[in-house]
C-alpha positions as MATLAB code, in Angstrom:
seq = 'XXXXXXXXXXXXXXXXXXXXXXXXXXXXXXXXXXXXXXXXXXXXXXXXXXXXXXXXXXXXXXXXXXXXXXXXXXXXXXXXXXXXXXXXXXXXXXXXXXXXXXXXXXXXXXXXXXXXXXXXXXXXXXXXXXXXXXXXXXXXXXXXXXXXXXXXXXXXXXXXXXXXXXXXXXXXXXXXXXXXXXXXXXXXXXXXXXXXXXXXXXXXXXXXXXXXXXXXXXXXXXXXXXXXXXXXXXXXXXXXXXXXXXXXXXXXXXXXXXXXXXXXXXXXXX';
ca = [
      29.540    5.217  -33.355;
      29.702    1.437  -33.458;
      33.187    0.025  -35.093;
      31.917   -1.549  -38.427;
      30.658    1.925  -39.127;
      33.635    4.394  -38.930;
      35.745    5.642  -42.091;
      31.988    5.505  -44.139;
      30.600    8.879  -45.605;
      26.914    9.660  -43.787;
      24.810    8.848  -46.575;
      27.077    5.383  -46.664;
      26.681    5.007  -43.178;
      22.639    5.763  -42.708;
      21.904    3.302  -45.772;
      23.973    0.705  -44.370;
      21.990    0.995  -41.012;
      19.163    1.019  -42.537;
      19.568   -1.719  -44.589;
      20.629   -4.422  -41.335;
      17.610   -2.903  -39.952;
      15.435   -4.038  -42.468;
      17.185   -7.310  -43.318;
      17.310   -7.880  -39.483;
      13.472   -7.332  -39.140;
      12.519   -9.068  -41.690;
      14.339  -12.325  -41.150;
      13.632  -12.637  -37.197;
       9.898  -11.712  -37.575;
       9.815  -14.042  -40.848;
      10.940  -16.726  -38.914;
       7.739  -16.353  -36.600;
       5.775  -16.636  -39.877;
       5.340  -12.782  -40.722;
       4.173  -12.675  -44.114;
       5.708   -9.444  -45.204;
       8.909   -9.572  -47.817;
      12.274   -7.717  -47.234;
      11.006   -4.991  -49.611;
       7.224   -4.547  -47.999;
       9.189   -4.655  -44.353;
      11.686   -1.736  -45.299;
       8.619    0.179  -46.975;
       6.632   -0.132  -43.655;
       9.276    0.721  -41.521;
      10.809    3.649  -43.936;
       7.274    4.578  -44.879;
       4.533    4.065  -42.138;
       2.483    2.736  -44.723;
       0.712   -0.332  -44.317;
       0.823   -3.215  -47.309;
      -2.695   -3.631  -48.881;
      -3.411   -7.679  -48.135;
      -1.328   -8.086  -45.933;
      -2.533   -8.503  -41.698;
      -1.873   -5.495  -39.934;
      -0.760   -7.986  -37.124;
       1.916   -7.980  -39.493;
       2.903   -4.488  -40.048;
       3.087   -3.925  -36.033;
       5.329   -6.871  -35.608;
       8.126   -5.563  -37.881;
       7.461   -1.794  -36.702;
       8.014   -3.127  -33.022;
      11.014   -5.288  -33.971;
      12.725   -2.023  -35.721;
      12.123    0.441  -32.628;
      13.667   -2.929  -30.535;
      17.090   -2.325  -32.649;
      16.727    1.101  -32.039;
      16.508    0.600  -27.869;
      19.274   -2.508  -28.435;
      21.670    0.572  -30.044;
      21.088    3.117  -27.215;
      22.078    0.099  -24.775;
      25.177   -0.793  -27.002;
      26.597    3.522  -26.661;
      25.577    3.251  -22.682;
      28.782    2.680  -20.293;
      26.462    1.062  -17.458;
      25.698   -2.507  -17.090;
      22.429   -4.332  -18.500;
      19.411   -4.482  -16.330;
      16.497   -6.347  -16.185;
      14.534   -3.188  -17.194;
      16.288   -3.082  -20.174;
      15.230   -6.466  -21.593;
      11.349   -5.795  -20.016;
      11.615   -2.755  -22.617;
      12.806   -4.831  -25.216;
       9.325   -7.013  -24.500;
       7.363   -4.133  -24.611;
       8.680   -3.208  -27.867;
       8.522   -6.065  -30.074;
       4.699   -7.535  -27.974;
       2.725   -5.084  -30.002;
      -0.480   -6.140  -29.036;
      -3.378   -3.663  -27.417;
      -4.837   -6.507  -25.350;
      -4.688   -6.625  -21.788;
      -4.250  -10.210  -20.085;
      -3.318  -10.672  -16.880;
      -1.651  -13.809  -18.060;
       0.086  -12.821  -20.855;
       2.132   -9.712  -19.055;
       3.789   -7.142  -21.800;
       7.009   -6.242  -20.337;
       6.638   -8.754  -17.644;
       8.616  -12.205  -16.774;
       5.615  -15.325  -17.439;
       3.113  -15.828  -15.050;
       2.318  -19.268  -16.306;
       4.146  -22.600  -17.326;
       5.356  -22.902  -20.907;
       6.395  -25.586  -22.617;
       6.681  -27.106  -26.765;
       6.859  -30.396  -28.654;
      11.115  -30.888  -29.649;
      11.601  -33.154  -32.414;
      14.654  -34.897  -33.421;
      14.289  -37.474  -36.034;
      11.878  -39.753  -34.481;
      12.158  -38.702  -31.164;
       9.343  -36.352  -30.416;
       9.230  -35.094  -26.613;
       7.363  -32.442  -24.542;
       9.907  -30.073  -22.787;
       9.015  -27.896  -19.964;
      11.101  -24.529  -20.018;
      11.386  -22.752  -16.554;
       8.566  -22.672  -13.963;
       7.289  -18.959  -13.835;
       8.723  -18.941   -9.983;
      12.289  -19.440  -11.352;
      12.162  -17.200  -13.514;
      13.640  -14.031  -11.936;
      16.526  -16.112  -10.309;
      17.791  -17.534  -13.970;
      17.599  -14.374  -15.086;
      19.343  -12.581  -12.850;
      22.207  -15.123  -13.405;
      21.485  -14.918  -17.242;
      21.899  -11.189  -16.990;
      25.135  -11.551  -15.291;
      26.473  -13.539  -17.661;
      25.314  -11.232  -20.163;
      27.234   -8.282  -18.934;
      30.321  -10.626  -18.469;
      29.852  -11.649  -21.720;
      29.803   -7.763  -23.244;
      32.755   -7.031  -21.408;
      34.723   -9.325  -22.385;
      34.229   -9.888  -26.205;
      36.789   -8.573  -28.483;
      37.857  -11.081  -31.282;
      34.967  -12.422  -34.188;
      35.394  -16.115  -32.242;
      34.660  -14.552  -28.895;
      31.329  -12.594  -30.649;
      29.763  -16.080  -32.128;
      30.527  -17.736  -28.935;
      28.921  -14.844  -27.084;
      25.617  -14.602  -29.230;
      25.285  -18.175  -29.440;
      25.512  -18.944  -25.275;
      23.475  -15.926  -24.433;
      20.832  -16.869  -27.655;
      20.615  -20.754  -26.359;
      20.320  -19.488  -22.739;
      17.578  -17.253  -22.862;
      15.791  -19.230  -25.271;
      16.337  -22.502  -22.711;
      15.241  -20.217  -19.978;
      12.029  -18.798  -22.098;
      11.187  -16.209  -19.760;
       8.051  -14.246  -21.102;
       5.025  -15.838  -22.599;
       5.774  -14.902  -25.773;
       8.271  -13.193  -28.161;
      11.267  -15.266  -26.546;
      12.340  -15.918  -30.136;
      12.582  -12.345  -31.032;
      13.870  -10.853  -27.990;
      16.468  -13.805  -27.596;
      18.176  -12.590  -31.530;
      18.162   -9.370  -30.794;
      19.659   -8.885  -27.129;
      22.379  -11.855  -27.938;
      23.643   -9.618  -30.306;
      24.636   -6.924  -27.226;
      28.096   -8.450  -27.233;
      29.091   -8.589  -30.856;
      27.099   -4.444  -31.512;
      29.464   -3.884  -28.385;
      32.564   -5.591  -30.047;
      32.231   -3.395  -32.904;
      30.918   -6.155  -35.528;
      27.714   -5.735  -37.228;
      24.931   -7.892  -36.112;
      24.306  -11.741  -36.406;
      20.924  -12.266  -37.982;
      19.609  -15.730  -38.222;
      17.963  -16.305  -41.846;
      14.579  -17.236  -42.409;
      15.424  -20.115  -45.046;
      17.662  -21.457  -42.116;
      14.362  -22.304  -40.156;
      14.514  -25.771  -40.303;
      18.112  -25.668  -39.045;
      18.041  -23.283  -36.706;
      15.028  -24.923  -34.600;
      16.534  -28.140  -34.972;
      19.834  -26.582  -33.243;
      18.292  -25.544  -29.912;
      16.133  -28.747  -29.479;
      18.529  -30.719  -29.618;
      20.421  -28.656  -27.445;
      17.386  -28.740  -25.140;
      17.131  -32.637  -25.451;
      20.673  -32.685  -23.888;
      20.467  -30.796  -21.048;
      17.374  -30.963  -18.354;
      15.083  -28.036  -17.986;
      16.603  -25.201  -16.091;
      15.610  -24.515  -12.205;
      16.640  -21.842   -9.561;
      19.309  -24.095   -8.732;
      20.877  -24.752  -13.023;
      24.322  -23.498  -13.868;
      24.584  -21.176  -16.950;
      25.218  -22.245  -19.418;
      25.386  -26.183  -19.611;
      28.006  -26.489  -22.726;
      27.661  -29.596  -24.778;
      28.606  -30.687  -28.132;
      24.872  -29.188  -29.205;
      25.696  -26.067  -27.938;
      29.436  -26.245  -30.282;
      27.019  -26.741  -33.378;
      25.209  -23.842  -32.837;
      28.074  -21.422  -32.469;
      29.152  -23.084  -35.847;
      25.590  -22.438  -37.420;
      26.109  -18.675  -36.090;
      28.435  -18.456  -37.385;
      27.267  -19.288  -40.910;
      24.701  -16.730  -40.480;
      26.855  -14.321  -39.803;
      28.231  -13.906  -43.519;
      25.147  -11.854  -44.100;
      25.324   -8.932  -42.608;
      29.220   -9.264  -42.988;
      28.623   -9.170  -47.055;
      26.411   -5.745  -46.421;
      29.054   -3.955  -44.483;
      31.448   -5.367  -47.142;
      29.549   -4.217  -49.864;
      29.584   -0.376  -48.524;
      33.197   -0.522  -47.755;
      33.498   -1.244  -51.508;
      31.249    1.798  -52.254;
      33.642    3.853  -49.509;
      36.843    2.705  -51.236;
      35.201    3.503  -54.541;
      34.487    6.930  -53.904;
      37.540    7.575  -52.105;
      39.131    6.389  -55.455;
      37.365    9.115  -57.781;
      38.526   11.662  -55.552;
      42.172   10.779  -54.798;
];
């Protein structure tokens, strides 16, 4: 049983999970412009209903995302290491799509470069992220650091620091074709599940700041090759732990909240 639940009564307990699941879902896939609300996400996961209106392009994304914490849990109560299998099934998970492309591989490292327009201010520049031949070398290191970084996070400084270097690493590596986003805010959050704190989740009215965080980040450093260091730390990457921090008061105030409702009812019957 993970940390932040222990001393809560099972109904306490399942509802709290429940409820970082949804909030968790909701936020990451909102942020990747899903169109479904907090309530309409928990009613699709809960229910296996789909929202009238509403594209069913939607409904798989959040249903992936949730069986993705689900996979992200079993990893957190397993006593061997992270593999690269592990974060291929994470891929497979939250890529719901039913259409095969040889180019666009589902549970698969890219096949071809990938690259976005960062803008800071006035600067606007095209950034390359890794070259598909790369790839499986950064990630192999990212991995390791990953696994370093799990077994070695105890305090809530060493858990934002964790997410935040294994977040801005994977998202500076951007290994698959798609779903980097995704896959990047739920397996940073290995270290701090593993720590015993509940999740960081990155709100969706944090957008704005939260892009603007890891391009500027990526305007600092050069685009990663076989040959980069992980994790190039700048003064970028000390404002991002900072804004992860800030997010983290979210899930913090729901495990609050039910250790309220714990104390309460321990209260009545004392």
């Amino acid at each position: 049983m993970l940390n932040f639940l222990k001393n809560l009564d099972k109904d306490i307990r399942k509802a709290l999970v429940a409820q970082l699941r949804n909030l968790w879902t909701h936020e990451s896939t909102a942020i990747e412009g899903n169109t479904l609300t907090l309530g309409e996400t928990a009613f699709v996961i809960e229910e296996g209903l789909t929202v009238s209106g509403k594209p069913l392009k939607d409904h798989q994304e959040v249903v992936g995302h949730a069986r993705a914490i689900d996979l992200l849990y079993d990893m957190v109560d397993r006593s061997s290491e992270i593999t690269e299998s592990d974060i291929l099934l994470l891929h497979k998970a939250v890529q719901t799509t039913s259409i095969f492309d040889v180019y666009k591989p589902i549970g698969g490292w890219k096949v071809e470069p990938n690259g976005t327009y960062l803008v800071d201010g006035e600067k606007q520049v095209f950034y390359e992220y890794a070259v598909p031949n790369d790839v499986p070398v950064l990630m192999k290191k990212w991995i390791d650091l990953l696994n370093i970084k799990i077994n070695s996070t105890e305090k809530p400084d060493e858990a934002i620091s964790a997410y935040a270097d294994i977040h801005i690493g994977f998202v500076w590596i951007h290994p698959f074709f798609d779903g980097n986003g995704r896959i990047a805010r739920l397996i940073a959050n290995l270290p701090v599940l593993k720590a015993g704190y509940p999740p960081i989740m990155i709100p969706k009215l944090k957008r704005r700041e939260y892009i603007l965080c890891l391009s500027r980040y990526s305007l600092e450093v050069n685009p990663p090759n076989r040959n980069s260091a992980m994790i190039p730390v700048n003064d970028k990457l000390i404002q991002f732990r900072n804004f992860c921090k800030e997010a983290w008061k979210d899930s913090m105030s729901l495990v609050e909240k039910a250790r309220k409702k714990q104390d309460e009812r321990n209260q009545r019957s004392s």
